[in-house]
C-alpha positions as a Markdown table, in Angstrom:
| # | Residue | x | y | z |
|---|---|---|---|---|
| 1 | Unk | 0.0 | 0.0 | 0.0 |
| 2 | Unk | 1.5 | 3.9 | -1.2 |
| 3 | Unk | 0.1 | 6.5 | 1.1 |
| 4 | Unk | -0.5 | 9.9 | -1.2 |
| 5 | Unk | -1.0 | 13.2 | 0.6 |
| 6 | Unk | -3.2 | 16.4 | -1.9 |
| 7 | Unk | -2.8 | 19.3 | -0.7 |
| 8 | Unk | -5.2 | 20.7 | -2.6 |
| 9 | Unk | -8.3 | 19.7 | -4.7 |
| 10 | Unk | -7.8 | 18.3 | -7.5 |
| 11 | Unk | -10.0 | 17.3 | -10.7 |
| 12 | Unk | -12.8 | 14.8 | -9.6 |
| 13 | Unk | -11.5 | 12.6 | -12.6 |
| 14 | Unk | -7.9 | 12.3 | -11.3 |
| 15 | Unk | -9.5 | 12.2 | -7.6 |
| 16 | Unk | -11.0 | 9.2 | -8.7 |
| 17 | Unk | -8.1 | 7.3 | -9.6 |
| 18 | Unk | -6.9 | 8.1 | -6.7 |
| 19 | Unk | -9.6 | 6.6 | -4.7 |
| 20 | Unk | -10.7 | 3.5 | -6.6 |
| 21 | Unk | -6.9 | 2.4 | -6.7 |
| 22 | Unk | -6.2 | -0.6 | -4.1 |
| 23 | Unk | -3.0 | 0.0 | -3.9 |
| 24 | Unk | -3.2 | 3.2 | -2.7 |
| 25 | Unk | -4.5 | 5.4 | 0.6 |
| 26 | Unk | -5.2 | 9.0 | 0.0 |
| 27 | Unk | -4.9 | 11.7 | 2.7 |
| 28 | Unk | -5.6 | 15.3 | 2.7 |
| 29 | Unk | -4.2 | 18.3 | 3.8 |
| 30 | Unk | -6.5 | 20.5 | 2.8 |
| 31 | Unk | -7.4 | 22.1 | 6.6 |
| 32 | Unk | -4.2 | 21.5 | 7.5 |
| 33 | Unk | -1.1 | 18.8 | 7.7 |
| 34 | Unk | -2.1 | 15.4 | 9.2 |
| 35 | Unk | -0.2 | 14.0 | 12.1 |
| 36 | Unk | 3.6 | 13.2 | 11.6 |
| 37 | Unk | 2.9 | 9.7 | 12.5 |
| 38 | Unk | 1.1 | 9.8 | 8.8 |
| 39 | Unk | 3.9 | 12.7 | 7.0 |
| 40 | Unk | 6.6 | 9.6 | 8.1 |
| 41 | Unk | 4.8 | 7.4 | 5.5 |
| 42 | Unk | 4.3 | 9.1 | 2.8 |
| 43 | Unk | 5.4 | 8.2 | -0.7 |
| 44 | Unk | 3.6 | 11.1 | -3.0 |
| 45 | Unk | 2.7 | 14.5 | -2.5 |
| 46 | Unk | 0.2 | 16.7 | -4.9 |
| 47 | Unk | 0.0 | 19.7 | -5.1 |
| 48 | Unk | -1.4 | 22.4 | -7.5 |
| 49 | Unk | -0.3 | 26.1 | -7.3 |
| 50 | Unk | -0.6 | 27.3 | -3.8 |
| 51 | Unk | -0.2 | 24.0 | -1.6 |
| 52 | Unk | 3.8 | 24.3 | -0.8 |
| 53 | Unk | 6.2 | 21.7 | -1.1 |
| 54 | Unk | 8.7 | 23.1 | 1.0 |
| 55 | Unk | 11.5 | 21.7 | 3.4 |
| 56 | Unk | 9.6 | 21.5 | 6.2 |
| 57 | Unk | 7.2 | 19.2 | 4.2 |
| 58 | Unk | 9.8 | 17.1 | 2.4 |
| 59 | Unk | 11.8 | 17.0 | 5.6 |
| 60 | Unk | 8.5 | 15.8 | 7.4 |
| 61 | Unk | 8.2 | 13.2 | 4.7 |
| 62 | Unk | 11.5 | 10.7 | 5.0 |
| 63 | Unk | 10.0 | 8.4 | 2.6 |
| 64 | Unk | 8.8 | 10.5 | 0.1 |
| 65 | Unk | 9.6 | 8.9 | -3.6 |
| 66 | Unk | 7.3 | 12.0 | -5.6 |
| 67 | Unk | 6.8 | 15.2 | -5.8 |
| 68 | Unk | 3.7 | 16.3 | -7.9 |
| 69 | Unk | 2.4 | 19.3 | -9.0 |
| 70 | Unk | -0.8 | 19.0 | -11.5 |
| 71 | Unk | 0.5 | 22.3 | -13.9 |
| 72 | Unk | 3.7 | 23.3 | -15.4 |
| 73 | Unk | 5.6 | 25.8 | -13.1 |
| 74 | Unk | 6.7 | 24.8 | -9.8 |
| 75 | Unk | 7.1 | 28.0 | -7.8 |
| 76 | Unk | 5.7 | 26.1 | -4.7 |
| 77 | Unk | 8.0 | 23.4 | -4.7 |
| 78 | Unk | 11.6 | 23.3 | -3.5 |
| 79 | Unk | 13.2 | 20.9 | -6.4 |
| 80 | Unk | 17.0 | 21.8 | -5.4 |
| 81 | Unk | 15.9 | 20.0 | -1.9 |
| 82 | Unk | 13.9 | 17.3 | -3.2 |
| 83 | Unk | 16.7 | 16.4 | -5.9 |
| 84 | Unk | 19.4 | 16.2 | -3.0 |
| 85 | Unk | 16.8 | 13.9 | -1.1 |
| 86 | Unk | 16.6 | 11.5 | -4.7 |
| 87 | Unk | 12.6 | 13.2 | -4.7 |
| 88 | Unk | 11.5 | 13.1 | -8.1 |
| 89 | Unk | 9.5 | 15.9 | -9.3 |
| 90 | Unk | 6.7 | 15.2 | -11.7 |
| 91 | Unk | 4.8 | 18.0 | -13.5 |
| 92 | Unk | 2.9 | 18.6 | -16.8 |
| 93 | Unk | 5.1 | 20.5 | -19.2 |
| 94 | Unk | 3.1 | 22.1 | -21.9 |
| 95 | Unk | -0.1 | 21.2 | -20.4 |
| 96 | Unk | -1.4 | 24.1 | -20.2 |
| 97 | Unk | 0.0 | 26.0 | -23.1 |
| 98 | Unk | -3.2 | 26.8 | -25.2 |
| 99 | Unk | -5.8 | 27.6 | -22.3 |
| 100 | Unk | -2.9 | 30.3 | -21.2 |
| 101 | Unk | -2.0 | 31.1 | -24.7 |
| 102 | Unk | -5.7 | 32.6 | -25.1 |
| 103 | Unk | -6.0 | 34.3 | -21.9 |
| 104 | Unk | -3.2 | 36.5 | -22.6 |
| 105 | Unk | -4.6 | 37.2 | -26.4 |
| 106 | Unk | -8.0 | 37.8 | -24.6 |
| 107 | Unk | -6.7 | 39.9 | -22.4 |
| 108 | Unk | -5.1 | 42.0 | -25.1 |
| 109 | Unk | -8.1 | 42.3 | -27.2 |
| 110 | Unk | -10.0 | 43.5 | -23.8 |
| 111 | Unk | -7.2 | 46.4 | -23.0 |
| 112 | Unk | -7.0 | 47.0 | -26.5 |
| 113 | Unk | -10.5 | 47.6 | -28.1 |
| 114 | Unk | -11.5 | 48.9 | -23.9 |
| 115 | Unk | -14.1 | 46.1 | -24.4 |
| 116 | Unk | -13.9 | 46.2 | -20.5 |
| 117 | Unk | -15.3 | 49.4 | -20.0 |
| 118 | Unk | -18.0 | 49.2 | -23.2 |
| 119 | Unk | -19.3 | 46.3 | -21.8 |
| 120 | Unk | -20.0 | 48.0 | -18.2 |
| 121 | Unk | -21.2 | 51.2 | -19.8 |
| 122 | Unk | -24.3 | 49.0 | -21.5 |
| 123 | Unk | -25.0 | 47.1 | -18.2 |
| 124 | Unk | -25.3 | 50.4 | -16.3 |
| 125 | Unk | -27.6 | 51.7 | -19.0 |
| 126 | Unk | -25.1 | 54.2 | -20.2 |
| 127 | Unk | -25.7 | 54.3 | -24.0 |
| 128 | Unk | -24.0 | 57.6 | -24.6 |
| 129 | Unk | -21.1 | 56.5 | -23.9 |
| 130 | Unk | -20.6 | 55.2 | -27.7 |
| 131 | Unk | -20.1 | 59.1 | -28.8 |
| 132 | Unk | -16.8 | 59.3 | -26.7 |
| 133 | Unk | -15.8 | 55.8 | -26.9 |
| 134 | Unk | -11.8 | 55.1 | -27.6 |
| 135 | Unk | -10.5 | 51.7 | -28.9 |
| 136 | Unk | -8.2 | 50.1 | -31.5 |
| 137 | Unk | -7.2 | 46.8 | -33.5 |
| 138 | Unk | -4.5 | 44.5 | -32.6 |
| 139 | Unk | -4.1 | 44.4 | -36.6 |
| 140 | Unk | -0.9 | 45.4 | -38.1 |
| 141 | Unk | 0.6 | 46.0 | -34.5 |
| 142 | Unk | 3.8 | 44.9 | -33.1 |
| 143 | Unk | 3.7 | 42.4 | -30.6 |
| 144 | Unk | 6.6 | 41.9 | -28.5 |
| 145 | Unk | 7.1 | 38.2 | -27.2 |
| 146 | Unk | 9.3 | 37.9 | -24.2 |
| 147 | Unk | 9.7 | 34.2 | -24.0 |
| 148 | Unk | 9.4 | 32.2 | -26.8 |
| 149 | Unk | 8.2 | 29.0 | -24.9 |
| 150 | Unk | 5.0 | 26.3 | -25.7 |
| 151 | Unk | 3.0 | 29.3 | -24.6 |
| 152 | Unk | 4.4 | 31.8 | -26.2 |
| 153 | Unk | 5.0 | 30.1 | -29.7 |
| 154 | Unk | 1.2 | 29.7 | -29.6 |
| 155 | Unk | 0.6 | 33.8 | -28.4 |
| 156 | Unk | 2.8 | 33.8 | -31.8 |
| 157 | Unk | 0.8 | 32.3 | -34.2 |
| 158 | Unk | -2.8 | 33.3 | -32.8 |
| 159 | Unk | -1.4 | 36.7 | -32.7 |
| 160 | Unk | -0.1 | 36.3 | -36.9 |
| 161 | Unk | -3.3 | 34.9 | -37.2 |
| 162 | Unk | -4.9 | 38.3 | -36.0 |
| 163 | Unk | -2.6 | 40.4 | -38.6 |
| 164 | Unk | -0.1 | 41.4 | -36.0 |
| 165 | Unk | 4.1 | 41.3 | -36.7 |
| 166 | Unk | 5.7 | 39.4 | -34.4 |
| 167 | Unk | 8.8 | 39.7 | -32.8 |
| 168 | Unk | 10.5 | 38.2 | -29.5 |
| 169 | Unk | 13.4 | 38.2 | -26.8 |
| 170 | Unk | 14.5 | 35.1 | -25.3 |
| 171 | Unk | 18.4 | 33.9 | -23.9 |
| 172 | Unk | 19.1 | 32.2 | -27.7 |
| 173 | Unk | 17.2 | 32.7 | -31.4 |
| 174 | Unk | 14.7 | 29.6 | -32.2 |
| 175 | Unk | 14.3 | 27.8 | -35.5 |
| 176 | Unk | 10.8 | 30.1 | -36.1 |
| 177 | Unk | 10.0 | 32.9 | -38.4 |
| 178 | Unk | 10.0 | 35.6 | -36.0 |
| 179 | Unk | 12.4 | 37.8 | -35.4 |
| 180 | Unk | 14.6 | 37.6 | -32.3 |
| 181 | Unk | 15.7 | 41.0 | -31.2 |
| 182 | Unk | 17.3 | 42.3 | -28.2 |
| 183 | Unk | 15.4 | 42.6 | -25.0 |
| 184 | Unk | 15.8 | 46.9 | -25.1 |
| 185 | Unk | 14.2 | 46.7 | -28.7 |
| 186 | Unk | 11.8 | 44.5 | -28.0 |
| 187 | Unk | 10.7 | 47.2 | -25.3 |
| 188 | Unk | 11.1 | 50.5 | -27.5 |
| 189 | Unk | 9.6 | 48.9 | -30.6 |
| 190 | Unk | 6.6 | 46.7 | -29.4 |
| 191 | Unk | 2.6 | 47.7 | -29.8 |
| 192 | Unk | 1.9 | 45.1 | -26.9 |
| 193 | Unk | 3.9 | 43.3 | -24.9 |
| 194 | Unk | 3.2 | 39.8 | -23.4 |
| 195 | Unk | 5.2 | 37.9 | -21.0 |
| 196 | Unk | 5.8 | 34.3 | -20.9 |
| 197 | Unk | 9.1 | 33.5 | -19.0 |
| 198 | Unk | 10.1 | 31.8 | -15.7 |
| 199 | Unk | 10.6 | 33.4 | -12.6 |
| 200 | Unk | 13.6 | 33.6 | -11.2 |
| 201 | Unk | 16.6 | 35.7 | -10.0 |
| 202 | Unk | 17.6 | 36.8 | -13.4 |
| 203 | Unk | 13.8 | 37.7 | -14.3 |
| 204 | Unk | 12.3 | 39.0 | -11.2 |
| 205 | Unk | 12.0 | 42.7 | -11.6 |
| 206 | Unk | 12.8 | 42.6 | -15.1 |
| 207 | Unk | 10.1 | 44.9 | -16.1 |
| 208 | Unk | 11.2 | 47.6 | -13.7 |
| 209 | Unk | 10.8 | 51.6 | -13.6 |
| 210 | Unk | 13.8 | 51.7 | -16.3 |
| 211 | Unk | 12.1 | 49.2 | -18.5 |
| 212 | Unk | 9.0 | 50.7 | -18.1 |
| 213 | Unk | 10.3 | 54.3 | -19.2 |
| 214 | Unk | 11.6 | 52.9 | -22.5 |
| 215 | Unk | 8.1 | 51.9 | -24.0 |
| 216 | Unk | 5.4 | 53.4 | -26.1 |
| 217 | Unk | 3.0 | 55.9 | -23.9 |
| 218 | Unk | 0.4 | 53.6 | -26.1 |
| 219 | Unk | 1.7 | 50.2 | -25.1 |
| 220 | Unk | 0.4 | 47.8 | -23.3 |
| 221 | Unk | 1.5 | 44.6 | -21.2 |
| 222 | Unk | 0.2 | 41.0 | -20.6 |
| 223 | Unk | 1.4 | 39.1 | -18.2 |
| 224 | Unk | 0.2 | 35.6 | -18.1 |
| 225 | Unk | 3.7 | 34.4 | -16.4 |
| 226 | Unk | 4.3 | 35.4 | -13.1 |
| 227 | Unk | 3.6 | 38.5 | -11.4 |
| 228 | Unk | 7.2 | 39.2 | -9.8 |
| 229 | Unk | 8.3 | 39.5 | -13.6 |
| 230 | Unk | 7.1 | 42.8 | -13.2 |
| 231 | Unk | 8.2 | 45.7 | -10.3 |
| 232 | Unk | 4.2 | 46.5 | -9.3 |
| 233 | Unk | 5.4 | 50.2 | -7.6 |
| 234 | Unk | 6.8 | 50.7 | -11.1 |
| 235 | Unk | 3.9 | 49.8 | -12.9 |
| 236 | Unk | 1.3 | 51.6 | -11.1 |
| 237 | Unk | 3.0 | 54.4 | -11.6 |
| 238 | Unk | 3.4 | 54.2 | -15.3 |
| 239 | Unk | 0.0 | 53.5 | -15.5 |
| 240 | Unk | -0.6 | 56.6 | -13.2 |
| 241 | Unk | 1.3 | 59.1 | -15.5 |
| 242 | Unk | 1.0 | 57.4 | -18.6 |
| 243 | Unk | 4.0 | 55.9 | -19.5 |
| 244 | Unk | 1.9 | 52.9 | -20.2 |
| 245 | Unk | -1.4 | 52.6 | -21.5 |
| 246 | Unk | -2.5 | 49.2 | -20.1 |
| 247 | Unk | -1.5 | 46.5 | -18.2 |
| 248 | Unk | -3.7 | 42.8 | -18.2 |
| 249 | Unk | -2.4 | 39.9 | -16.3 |
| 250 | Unk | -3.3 | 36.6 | -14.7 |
| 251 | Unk | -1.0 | 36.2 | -12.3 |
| 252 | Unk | -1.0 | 38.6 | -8.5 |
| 253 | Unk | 2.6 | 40.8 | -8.2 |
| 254 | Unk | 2.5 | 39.5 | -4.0 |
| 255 | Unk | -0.1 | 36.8 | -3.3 |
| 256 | Unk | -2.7 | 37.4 | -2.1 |
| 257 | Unk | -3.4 | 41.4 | -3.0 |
| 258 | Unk | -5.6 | 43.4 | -0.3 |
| 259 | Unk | -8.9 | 44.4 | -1.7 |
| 260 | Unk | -7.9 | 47.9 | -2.0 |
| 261 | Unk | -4.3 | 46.9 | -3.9 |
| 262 | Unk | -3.4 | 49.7 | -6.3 |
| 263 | Unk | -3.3 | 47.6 | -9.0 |
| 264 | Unk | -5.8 | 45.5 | -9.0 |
| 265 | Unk | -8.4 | 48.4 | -8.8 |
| 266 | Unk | -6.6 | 50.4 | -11.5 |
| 267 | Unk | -9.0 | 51.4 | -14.6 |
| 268 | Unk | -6.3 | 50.7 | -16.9 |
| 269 | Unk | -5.3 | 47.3 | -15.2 |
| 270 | Unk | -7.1 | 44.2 | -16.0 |
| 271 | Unk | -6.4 | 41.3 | -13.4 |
| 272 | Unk | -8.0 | 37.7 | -13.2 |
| 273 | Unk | -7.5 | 35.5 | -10.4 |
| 274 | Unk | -5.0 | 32.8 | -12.2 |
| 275 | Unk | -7.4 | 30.9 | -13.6 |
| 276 | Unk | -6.2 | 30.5 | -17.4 |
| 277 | Unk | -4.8 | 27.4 | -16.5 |
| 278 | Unk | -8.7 | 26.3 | -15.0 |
| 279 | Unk | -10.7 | 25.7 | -18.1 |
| 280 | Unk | -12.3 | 22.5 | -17.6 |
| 281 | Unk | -10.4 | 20.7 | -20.4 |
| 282 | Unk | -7.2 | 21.7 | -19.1 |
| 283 | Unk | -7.6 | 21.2 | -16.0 |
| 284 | Unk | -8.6 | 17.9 | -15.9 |
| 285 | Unk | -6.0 | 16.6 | -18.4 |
| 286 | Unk | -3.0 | 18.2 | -16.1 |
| 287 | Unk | -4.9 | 17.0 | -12.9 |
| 288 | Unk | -5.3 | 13.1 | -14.6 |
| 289 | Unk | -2.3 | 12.7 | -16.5 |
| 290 | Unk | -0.3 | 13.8 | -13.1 |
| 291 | Unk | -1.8 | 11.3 | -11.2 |
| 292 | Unk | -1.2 | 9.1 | -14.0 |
| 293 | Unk | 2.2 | 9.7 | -13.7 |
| 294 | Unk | 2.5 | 9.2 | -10.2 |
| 295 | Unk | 0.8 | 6.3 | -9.8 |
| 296 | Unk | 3.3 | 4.4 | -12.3 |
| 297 | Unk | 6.0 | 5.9 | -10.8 |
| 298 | Unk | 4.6 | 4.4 | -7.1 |
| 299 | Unk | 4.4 | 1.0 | -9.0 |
| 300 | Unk | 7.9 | 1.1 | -11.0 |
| 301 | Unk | 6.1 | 1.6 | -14.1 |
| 302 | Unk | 6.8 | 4.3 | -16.9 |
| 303 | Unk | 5.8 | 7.1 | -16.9 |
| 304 | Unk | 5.0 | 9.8 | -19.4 |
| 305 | Unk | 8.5 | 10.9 | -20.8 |
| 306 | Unk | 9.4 | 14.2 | -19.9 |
| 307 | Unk | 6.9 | 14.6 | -16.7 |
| 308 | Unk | 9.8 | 14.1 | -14.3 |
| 309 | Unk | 11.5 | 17.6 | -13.9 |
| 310 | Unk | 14.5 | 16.9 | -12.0 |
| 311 | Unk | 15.8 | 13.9 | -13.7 |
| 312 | Unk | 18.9 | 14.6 | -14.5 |
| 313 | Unk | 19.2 | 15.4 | -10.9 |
| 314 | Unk | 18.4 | 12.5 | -9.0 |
């Protein structure tokens, strides 16, 4: 018998193969940690996106074999001390690449054609406001890529598809028809901007109050990455004196914002709670094929090539 701890919810699909296996006991964590008598014997832990694998948790777990998180980046999940400990780390690379990949162009048609603000202005009964109303296309626009990624490469060719030139930024050139360009022309040249890169020390605070003051006044930014990428004090205040014209993102700059956060109640900010990754498709094929993955690994079987992060680690 494998004992496997969630710490959050997961799909009911991928719950259910969980519960229906013999071989396997699931506990929870979802009100909290269960006894240590129970962290000694676990073999798996799954997570999603805020449930932390940290040290204390992997120390707390001596027998711990996996690792899990049901998505693609693993922010919550210390892999430099699970590798050390021979943990692997399973997660589902790609996964999530379209759902994200049209968020960020949906966001970027709502900033752009100030769909946001039409859309209130009927509800409230406020017809008139169609004499002063501003918008453009995303036609014929420059869109700046800042990782060119799975997600990304799709923001690519939806955003082609939509008339727009594409160009990127990323450490090396890829084999793709865009055109790589330095980071500092991406930011002078570029219509829109989206983000799709990792955080970490190099890109934290990348878009920053320097950054920031070498875009277009009509610019705008999508950030469907992580929120760090971007310096939020310098943000809100190119938003305040117009250095930028719009900023839409699915990802918080310090989890969780206060209800009266500068940013998140901006006009010219649109913010969803992450949730591109939660369209029902998605999120039940990352949630399954995780718990796929971990339940071969529990039973030295295969598992899906590439879902094991740290291989090259252990």
């Amino acid at each position: 018998m494998k004992n496997v701890l969630l710490l959050e919810t997961i799909a009911d699909e991928a719950n259910q193969l969980l519960t229906e296996a013999e071989d396997i006991k699931v506990y929870t964590a979802f009100a909290g940690l269960p006894p240590a008598e129970v962290l000694g014997n676990i073999d798996a832990v799954i997570t999603r996106g805020l449930g932390q694998v940290n040290l204390q948790l992997l120390d707390a777990c001596p027998n711990l074999q996996v690792a899990a998180r049901c998505g693609v980046g693993l922010d919550n999940v210390n892999v430099s001390y699970a590798s050390q400990s021979k943990i692997k780390v399973v997660n589902a690379p790609g996964s999530n690449a379209s759902t994200v990949a049209e968020h960020a162009i949906a966001l970027m048609l709502m900033l752009q054609r100030n769909l946001y603000q039409a859309l209130n202005d009927v509800k409230s009964g406020n017809w008139a406001a169609r004499s002063a109303f501003q918008s453009d296309e995303v036609g014929e626009k420059t869109l700046g890529i800042l990782g060119l990624g799975n997600i990304g490469l799709k923001v690519a060719k939806i955003a082609e598809a939509l008339g727009m030139r594409v160009i990127y930024w990323a450490k090396s050139p890829k084999e793709v028809s865009y055109q790589h360009v330095s980071k500092e022309e991406l930011l002078a040249t570029a219509d829109i901007i989206s983000i799709h890169l990792p955080l970490n020390a190099e890109t934290e605070n990348l878009i920053n109050t320097e950054a920031l003051a070498s875009v277009k006044p009509s610019c705008i930014i999508i950030n469907t990455a992580r929120g760090q990428i971007v310096n939020k004090a310098a943000l809100v205040d190119a938003l305040n004196t117009g250095r930028l014209a719009g900023y839409g993102a699915d990802v918080p700059t310090s989890p969780p914002p206060a209800s009266d956060d500068p940013l998140i109640a901006h006009p010219k900010a649109l913010i969803t709670a992450h949730v591109s990754s939660l369209s029902a498709t998605t999120y039940r094929n990352m949630c399954v094929s995780t718990v796929n993955n971990v339940l071969a690994i529990l039973r030295e079987q295969a598992p899906q090539p590439g879902c094991i992060f740290n291989l090259k680690d252990l």
